[in-house]
Backbone as ProteinMPNN parsed JSONL, in Angstrom:
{"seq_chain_A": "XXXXXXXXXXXXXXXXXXXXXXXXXXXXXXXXXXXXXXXXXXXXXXXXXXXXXXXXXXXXXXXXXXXXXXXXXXXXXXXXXXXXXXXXXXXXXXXXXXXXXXXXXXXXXXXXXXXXXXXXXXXXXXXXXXXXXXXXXXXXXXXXXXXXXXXXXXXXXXXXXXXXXXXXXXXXXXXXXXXXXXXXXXXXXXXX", "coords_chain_A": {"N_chain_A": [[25.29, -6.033, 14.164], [24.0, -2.77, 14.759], [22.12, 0.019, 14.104], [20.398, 1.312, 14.204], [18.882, 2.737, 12.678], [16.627, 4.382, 9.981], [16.857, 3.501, 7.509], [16.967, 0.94, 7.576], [14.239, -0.094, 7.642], [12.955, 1.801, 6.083], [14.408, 1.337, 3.206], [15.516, -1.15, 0.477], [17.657, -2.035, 0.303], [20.494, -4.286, 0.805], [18.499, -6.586, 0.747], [17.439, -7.533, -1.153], [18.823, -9.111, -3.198], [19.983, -10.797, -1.712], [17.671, -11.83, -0.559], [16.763, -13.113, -3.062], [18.991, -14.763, -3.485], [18.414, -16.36, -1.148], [16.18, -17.664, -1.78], [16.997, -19.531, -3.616], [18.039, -21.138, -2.236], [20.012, -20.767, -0.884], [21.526, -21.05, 2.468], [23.466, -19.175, 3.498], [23.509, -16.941, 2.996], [20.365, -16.323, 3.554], [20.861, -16.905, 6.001], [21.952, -14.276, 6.659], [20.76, -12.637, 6.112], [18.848, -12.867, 7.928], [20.481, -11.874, 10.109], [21.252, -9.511, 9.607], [18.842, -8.204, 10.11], [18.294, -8.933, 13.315], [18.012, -7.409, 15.321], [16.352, -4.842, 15.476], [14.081, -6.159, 14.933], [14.277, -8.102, 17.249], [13.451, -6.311, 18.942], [10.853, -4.848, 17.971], [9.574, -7.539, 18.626], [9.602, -7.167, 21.039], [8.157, -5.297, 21.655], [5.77, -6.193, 21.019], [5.04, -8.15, 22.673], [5.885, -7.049, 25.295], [7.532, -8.669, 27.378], [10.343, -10.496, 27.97], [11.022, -13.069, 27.977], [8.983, -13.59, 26.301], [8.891, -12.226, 24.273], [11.503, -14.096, 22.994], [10.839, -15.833, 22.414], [8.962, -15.349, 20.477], [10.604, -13.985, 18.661], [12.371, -16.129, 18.121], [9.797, -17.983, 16.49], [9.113, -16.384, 14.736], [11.115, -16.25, 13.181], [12.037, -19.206, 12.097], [9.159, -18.939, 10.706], [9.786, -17.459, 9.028], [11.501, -18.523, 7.388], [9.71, -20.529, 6.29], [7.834, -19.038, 4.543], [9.71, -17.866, 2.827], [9.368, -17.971, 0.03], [7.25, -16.175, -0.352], [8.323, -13.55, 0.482], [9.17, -10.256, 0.004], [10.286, -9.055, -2.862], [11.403, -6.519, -3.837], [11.46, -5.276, -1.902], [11.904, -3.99, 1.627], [13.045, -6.403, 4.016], [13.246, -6.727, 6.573], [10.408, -4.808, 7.084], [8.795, -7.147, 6.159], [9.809, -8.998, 7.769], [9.238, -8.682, 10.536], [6.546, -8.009, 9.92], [4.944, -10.461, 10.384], [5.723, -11.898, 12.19], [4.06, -10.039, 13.807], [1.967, -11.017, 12.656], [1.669, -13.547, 13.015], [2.068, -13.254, 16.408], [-0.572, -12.148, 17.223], [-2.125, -14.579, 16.176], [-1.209, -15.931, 18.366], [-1.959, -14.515, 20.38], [-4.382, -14.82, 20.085], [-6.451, -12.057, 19.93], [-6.519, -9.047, 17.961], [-6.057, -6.88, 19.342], [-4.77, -5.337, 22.49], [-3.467, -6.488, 25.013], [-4.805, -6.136, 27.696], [-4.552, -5.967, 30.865], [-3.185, -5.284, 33.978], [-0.578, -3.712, 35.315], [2.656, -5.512, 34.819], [4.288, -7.991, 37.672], [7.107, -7.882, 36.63], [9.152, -5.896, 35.141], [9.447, -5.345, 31.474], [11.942, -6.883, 30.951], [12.139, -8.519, 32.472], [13.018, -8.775, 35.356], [12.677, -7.942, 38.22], [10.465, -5.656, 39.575], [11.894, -3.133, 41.33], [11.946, -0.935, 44.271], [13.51, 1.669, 45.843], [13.954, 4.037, 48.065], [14.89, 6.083, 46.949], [13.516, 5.523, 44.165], [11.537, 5.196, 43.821], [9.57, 6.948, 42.34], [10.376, 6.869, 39.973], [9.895, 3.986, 39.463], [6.811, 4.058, 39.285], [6.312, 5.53, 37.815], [7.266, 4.163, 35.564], [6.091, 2.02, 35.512], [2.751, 2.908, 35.422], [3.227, 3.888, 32.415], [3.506, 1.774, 31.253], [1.734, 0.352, 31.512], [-0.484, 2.374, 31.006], [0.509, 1.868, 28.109], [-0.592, -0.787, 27.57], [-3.102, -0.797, 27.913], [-3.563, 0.726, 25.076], [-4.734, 0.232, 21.635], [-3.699, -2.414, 19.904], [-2.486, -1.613, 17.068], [-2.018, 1.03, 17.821], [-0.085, 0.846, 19.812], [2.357, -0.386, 17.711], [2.715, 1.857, 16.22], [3.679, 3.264, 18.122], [5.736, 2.613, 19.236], [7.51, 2.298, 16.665], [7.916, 4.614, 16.679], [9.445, 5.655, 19.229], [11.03, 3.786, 20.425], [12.583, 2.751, 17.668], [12.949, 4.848, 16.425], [12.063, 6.362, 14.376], [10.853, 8.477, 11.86], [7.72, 10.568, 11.572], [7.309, 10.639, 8.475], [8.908, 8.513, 7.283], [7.353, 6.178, 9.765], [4.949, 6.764, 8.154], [5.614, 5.721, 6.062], [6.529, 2.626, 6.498], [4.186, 1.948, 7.24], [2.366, 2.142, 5.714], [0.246, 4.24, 6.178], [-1.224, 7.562, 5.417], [1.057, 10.857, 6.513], [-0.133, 11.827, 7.824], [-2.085, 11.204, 9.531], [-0.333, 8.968, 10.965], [0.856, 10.822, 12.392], [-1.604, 12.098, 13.757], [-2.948, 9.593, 15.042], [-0.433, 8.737, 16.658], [0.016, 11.29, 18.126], [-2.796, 11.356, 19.489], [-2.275, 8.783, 20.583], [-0.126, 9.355, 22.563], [-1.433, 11.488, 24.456], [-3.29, 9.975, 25.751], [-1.908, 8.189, 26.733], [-0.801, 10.143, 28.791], [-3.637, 10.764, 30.478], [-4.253, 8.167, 31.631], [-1.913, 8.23, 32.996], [-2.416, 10.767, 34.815], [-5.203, 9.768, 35.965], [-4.422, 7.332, 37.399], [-2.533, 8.899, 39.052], [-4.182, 10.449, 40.461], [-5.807, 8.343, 42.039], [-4.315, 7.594, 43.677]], "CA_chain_A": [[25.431, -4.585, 14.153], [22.76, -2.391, 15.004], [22.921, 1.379, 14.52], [18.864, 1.75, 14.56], [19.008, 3.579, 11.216], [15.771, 4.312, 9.769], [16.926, 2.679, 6.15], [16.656, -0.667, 7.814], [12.926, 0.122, 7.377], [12.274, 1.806, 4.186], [14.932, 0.938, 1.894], [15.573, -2.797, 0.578], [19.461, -2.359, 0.093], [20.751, -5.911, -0.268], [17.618, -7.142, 0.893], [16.281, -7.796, -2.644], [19.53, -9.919, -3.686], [19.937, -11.956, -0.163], [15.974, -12.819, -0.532], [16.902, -13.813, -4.094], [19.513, -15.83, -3.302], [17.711, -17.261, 0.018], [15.398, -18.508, -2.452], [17.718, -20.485, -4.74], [18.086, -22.093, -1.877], [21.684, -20.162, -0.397], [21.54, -21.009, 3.372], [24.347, -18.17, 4.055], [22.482, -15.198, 2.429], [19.26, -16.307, 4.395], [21.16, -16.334, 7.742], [22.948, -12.947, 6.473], [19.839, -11.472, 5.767], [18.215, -12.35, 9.244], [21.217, -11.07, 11.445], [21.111, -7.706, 9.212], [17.478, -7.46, 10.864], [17.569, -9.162, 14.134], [17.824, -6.155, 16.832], [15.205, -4.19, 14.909], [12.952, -7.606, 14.679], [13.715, -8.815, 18.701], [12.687, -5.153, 19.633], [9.782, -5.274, 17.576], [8.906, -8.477, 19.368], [9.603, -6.863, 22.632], [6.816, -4.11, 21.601], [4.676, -6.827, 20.937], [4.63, -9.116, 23.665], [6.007, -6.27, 26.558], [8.198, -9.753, 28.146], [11.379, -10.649, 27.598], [10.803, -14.394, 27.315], [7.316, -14.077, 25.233], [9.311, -11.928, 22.758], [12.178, -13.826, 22.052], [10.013, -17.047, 22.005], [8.432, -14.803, 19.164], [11.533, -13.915, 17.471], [12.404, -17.348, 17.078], [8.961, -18.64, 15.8], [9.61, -15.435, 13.305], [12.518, -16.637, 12.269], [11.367, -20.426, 11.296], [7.799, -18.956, 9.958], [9.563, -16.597, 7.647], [11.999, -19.379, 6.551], [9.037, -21.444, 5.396], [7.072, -18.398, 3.828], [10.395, -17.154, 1.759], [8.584, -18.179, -1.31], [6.44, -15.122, -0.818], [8.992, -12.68, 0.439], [8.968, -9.287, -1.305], [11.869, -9.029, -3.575], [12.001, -5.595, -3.97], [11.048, -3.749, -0.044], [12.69, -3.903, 2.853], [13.019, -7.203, 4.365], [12.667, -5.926, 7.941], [8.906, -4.925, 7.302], [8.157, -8.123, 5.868], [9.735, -10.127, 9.127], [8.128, -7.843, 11.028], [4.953, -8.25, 9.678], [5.13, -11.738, 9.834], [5.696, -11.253, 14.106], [2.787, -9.457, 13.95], [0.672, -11.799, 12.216], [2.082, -14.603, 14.667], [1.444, -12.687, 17.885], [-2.031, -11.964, 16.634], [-2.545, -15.796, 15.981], [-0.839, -16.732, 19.705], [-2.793, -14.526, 22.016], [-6.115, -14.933, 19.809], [-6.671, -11.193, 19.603], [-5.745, -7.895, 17.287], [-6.326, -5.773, 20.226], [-3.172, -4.892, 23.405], [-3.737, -7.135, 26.152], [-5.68, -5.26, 28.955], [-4.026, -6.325, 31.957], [-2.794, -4.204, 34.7], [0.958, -3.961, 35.287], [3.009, -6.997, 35.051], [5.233, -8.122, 38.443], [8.205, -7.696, 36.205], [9.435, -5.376, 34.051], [9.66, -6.472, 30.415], [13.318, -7.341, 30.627], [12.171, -9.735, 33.196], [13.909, -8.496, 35.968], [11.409, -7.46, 39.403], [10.473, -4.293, 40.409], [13.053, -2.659, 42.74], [11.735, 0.452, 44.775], [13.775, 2.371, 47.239], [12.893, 5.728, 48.256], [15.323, 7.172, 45.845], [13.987, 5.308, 42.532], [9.957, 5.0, 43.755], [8.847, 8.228, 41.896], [11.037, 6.699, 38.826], [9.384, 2.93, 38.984], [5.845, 4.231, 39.586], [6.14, 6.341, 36.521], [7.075, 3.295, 34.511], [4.665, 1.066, 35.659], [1.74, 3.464, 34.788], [3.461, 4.273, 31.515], [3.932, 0.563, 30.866], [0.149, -0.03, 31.872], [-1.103, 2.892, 30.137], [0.604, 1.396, 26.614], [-0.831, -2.064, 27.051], [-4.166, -0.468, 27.107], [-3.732, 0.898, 23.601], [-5.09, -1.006, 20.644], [-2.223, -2.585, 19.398], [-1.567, -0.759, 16.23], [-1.156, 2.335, 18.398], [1.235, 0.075, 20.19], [3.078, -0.329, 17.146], [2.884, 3.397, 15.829], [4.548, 4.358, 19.478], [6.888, 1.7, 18.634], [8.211, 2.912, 16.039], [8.559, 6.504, 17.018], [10.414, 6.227, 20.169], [12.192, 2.816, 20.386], [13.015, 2.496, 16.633], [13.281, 6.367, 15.951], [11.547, 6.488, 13.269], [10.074, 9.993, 11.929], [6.712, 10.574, 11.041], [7.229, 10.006, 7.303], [9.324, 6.302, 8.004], [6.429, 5.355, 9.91], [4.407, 6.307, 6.909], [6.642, 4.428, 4.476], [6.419, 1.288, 6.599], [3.084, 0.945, 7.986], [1.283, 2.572, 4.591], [-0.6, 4.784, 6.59], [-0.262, 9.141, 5.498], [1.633, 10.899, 7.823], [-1.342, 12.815, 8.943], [-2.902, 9.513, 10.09], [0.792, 8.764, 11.808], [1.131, 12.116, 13.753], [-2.557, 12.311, 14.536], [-2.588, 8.685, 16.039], [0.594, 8.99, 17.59], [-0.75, 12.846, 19.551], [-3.686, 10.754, 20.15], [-1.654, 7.882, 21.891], [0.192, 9.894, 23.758], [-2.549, 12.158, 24.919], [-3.793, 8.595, 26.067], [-0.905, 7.72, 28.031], [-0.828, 11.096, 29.567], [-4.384, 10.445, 31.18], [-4.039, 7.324, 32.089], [-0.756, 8.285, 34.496], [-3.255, 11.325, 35.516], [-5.774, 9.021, 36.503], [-3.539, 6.887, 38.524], [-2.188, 9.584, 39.753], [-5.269, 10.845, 41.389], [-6.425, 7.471, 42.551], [-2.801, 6.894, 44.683]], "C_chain_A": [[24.047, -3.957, 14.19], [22.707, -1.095, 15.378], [21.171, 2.395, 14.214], [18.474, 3.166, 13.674], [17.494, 3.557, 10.497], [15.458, 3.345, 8.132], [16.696, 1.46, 6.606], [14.733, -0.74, 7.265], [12.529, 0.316, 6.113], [13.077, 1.573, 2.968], [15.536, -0.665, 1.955], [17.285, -3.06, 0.764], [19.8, -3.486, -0.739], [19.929, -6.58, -0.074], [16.993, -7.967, -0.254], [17.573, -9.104, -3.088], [19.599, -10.609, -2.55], [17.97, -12.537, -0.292], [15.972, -13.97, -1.78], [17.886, -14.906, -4.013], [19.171, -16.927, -2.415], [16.622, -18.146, -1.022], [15.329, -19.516, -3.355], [18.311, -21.609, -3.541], [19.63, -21.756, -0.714], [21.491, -20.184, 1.068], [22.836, -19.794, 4.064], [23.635, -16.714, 3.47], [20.663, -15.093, 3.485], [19.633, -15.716, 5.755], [21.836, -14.835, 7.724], [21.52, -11.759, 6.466], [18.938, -11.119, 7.091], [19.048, -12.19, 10.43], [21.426, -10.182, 10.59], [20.131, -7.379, 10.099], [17.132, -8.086, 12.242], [17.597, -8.428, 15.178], [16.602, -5.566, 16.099], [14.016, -5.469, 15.261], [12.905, -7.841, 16.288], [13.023, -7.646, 18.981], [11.918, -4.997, 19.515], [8.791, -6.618, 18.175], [8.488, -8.601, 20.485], [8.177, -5.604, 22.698], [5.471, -4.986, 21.317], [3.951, -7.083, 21.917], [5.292, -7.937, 25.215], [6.542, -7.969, 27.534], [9.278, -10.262, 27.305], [11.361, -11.978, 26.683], [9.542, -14.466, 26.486], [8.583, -13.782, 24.053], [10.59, -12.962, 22.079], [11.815, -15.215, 21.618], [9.301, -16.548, 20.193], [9.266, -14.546, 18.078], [11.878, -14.994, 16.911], [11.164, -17.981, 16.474], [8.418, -17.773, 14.271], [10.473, -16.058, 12.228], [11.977, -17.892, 11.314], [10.075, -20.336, 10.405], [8.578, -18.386, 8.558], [10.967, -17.529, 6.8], [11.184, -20.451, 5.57], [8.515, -20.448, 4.061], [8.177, -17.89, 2.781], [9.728, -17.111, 0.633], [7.854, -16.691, -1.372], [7.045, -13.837, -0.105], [9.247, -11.577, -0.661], [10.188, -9.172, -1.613], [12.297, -7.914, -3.69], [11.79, -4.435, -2.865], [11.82, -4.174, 0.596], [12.359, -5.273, 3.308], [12.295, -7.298, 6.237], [10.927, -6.068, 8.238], [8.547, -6.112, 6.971], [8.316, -9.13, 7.631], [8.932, -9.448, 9.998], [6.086, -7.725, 11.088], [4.469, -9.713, 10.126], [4.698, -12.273, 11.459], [4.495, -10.786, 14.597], [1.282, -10.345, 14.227], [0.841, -13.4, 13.355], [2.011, -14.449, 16.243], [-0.268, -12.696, 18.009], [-2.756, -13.528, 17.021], [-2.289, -16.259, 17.674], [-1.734, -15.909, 20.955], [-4.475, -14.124, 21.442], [-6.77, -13.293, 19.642], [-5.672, -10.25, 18.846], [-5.384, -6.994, 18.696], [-5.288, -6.078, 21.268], [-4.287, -6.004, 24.514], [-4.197, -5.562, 27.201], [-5.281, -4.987, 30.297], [-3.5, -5.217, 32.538], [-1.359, -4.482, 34.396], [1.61, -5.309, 35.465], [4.032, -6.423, 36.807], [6.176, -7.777, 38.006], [7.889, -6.942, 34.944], [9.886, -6.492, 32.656], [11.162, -7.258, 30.377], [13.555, -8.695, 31.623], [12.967, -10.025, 34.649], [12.57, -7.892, 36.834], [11.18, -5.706, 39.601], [11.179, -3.891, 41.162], [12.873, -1.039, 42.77], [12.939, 0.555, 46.077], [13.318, 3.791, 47.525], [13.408, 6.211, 47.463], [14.849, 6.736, 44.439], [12.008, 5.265, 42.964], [9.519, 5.302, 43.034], [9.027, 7.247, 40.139], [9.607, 5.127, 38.091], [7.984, 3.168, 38.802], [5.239, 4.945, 38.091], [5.951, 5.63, 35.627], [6.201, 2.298, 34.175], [3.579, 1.543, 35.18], [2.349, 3.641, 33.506], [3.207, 2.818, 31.145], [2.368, -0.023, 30.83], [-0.561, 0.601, 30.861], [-1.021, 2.24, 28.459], [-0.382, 0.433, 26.571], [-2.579, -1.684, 27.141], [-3.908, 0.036, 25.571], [-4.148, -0.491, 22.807], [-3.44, -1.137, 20.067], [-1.87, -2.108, 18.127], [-0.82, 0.945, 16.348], [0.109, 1.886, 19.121], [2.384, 0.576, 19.277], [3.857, 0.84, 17.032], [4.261, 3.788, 17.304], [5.74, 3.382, 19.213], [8.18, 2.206, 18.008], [8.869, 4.404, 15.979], [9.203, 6.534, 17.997], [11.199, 4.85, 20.461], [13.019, 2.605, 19.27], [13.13, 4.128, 16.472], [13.225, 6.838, 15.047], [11.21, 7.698, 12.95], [8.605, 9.808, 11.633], [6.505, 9.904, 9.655], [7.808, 8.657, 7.151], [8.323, 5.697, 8.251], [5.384, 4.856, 9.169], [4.729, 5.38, 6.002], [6.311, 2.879, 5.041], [5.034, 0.852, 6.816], [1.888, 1.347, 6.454], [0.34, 3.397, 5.315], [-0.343, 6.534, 6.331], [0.246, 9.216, 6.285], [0.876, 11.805, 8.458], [-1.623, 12.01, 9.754], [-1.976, 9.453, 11.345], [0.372, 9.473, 12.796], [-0.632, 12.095, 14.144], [-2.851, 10.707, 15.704], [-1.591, 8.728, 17.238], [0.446, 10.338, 18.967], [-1.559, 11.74, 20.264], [-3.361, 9.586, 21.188], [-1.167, 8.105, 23.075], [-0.764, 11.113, 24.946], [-3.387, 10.774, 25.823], [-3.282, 8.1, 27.164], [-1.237, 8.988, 29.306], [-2.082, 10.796, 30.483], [-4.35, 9.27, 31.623], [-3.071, 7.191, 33.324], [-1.637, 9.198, 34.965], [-3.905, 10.673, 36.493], [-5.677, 8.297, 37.328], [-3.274, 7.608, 39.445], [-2.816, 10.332, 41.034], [-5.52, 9.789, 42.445], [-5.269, 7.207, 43.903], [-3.231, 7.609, 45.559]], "O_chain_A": [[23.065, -4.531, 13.719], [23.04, -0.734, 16.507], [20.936, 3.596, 14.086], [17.953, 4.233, 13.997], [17.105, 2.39, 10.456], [14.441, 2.781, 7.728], [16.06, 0.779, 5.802], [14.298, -1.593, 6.491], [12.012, -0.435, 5.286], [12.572, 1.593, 1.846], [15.9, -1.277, 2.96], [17.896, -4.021, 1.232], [19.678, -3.774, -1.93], [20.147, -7.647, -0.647], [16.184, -8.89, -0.155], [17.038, -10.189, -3.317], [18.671, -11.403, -2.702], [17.437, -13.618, -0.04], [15.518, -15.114, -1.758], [17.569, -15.993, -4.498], [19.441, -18.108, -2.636], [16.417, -19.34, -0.806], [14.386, -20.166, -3.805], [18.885, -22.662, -3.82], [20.078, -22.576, 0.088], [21.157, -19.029, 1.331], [22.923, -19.752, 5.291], [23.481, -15.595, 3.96], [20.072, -14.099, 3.908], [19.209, -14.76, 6.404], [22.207, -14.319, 8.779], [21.411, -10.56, 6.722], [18.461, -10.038, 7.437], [18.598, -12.307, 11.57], [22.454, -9.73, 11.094], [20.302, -6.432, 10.867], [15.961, -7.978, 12.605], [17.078, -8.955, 16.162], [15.625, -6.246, 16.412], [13.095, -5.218, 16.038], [11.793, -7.824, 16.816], [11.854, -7.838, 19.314], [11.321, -4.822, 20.578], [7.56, -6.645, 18.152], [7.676, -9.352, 21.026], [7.489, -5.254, 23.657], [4.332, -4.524, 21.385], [2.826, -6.685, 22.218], [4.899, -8.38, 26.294], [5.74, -8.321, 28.398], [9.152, -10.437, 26.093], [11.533, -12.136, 25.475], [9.188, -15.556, 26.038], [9.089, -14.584, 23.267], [10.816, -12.838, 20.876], [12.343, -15.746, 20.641], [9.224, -17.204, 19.154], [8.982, -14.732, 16.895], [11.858, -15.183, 15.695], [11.578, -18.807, 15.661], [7.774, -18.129, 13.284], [10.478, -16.248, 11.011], [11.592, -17.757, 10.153], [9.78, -21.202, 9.581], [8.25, -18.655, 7.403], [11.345, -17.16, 5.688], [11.602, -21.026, 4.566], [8.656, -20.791, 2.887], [7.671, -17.437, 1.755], [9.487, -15.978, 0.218], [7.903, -16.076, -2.438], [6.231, -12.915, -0.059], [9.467, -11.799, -1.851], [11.115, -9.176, -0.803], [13.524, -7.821, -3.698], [11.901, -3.21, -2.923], [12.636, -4.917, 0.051], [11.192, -5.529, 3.011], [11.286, -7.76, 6.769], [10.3, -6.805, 8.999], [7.597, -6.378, 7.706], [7.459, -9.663, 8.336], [7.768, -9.834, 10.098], [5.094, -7.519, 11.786], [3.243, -9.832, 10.116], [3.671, -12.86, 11.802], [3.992, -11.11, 15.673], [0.341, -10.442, 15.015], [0.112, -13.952, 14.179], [1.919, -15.347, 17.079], [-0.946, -13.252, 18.873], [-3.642, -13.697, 17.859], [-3.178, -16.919, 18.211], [-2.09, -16.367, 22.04], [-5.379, -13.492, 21.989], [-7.861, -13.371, 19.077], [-4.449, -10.376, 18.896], [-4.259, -6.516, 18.838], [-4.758, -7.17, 21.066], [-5.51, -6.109, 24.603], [-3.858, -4.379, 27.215], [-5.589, -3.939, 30.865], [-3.302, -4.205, 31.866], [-0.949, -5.237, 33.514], [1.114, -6.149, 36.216], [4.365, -5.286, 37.141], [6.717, -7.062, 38.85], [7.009, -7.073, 34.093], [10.335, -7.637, 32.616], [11.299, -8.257, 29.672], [14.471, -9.515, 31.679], [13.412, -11.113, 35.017], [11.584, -7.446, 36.247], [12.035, -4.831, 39.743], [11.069, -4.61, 42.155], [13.267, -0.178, 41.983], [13.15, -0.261, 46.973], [12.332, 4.396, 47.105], [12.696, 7.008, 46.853], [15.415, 7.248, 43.474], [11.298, 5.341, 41.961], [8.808, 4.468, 42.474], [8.1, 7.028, 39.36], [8.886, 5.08, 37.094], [7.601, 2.365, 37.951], [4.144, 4.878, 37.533], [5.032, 5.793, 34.824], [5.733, 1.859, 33.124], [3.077, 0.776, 34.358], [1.289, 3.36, 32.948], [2.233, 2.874, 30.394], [2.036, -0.869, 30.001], [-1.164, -0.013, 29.981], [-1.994, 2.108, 27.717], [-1.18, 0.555, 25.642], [-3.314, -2.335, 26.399], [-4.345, -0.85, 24.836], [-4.015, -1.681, 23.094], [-2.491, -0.371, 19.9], [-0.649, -2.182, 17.986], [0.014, 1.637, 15.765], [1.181, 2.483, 19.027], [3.172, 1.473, 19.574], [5.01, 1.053, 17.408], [5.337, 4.385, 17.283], [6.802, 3.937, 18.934], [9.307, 2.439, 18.444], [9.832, 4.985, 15.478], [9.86, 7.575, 18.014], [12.338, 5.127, 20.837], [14.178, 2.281, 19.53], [14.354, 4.128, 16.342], [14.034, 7.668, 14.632], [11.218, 8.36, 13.988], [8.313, 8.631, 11.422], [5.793, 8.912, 9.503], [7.063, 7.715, 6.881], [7.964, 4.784, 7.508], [4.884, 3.733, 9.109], [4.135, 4.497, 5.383], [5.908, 2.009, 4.269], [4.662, -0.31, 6.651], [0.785, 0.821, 6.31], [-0.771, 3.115, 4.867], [0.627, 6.999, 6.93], [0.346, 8.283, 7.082], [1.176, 12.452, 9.462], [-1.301, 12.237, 10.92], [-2.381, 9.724, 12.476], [-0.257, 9.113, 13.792], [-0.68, 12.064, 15.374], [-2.929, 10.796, 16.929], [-1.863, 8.747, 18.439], [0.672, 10.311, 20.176], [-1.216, 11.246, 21.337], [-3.917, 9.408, 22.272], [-1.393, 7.585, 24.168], [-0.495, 11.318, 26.13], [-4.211, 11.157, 26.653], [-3.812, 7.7, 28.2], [-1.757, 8.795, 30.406], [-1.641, 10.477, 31.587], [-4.561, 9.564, 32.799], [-3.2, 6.452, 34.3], [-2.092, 8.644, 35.966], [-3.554, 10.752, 37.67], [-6.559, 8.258, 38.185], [-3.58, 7.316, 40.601], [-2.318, 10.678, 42.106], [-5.487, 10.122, 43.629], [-5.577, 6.642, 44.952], [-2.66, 7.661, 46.648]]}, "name": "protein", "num_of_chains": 1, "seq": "XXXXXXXXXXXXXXXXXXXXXXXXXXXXXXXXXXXXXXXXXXXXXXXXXXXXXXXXXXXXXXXXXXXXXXXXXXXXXXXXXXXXXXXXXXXXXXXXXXXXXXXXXXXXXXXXXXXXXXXXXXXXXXXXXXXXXXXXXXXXXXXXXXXXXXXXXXXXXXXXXXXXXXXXXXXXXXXXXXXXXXXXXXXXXXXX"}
């Protein structure tokens, strides 16, 4: 189920008793606790890695990391941010940098599926491609930030709650990202 609710984020719910029981050892509260969070978590993986197959290579090496690390699972936050974090810190480790890959546009959209122009969808794919380009310049915690505000639908204060950052910080990053993107399709735009 997956109704992209912002409580998945900042409140623990049953998170705190399913971690506690995952830790006594309860193989049905573990797996209960990571299909509560795995659409939030693959999507998150898909904002990572921008590829279908990187991310869900990532979700599962999520999954098995944060079965070893339970031991240090927070007992009383949101479970979510912790796997999440966890994704993070495992992407980080697999392509050797903090920082967004650089690269121009991929051949395929993230879903892994080709480009397909006709005259009626050009304007459409051209848009996404620079949009899709422009992100992967960002440093990747602006990544995230945009992440969370328009795939997860987070608000300003959510994003605060999860990432610990005010929500001045949030909304001024977030302007600043998108102010980012915006030149970046400019720029293109000129050059075409």
């Amino acid at each position: 189920m997956d109704n992209r609710s912002p409580a998945a984020w900042t409140e623990a719910g049953q998170d705190a008793e399913l971690v506690k029981q995952a830790k006594r050892g309860d193989l049905a509260a573990l797996l209960k606790l990571f299909n509560t969070h795995r659409m939030p978590l693959w999507r998150a993986c898909l904002v990572l890695t921008r590829d279908q197959a990187e991310a869900e290579r990532l979700f599962q090496m999520t999954l098995a990391h944060a079965t070893r690390q339970l031991p240090s699972a927070p007992a009383q936050q949101p479970a979510l941010t912790w796997l999440v974090g966890l994704a993070r810190e495992l992407h980080e480790v697999r392509s050797g940098t903090t920082a967004a890959d650089a690269a121009g546009p991929s051949e395929r959209r993230p879903n892994g599926k080709p480009w397909e122009s006709s005259a009626r969808n050009v304007l459409d794919v051209n848009l996404e491609q620079r949009a899709l380009h422009g992100f992967s310049l960002l440093h990747a915690d602006d990544q995230w930030l945009l992440g969370l505000r328009v795939i997860e639908g987070l608000s300003h204060a959510d994003i605060a709650q999860v990432t610990g950052h005010p929500v001045a910080v949030v909304a001024e990053r977030l302007a600043l990202a998108r102010d980012y993107l915006d030149q970046v399709c400019a720029a293109e735009d000129r050059a075409a």
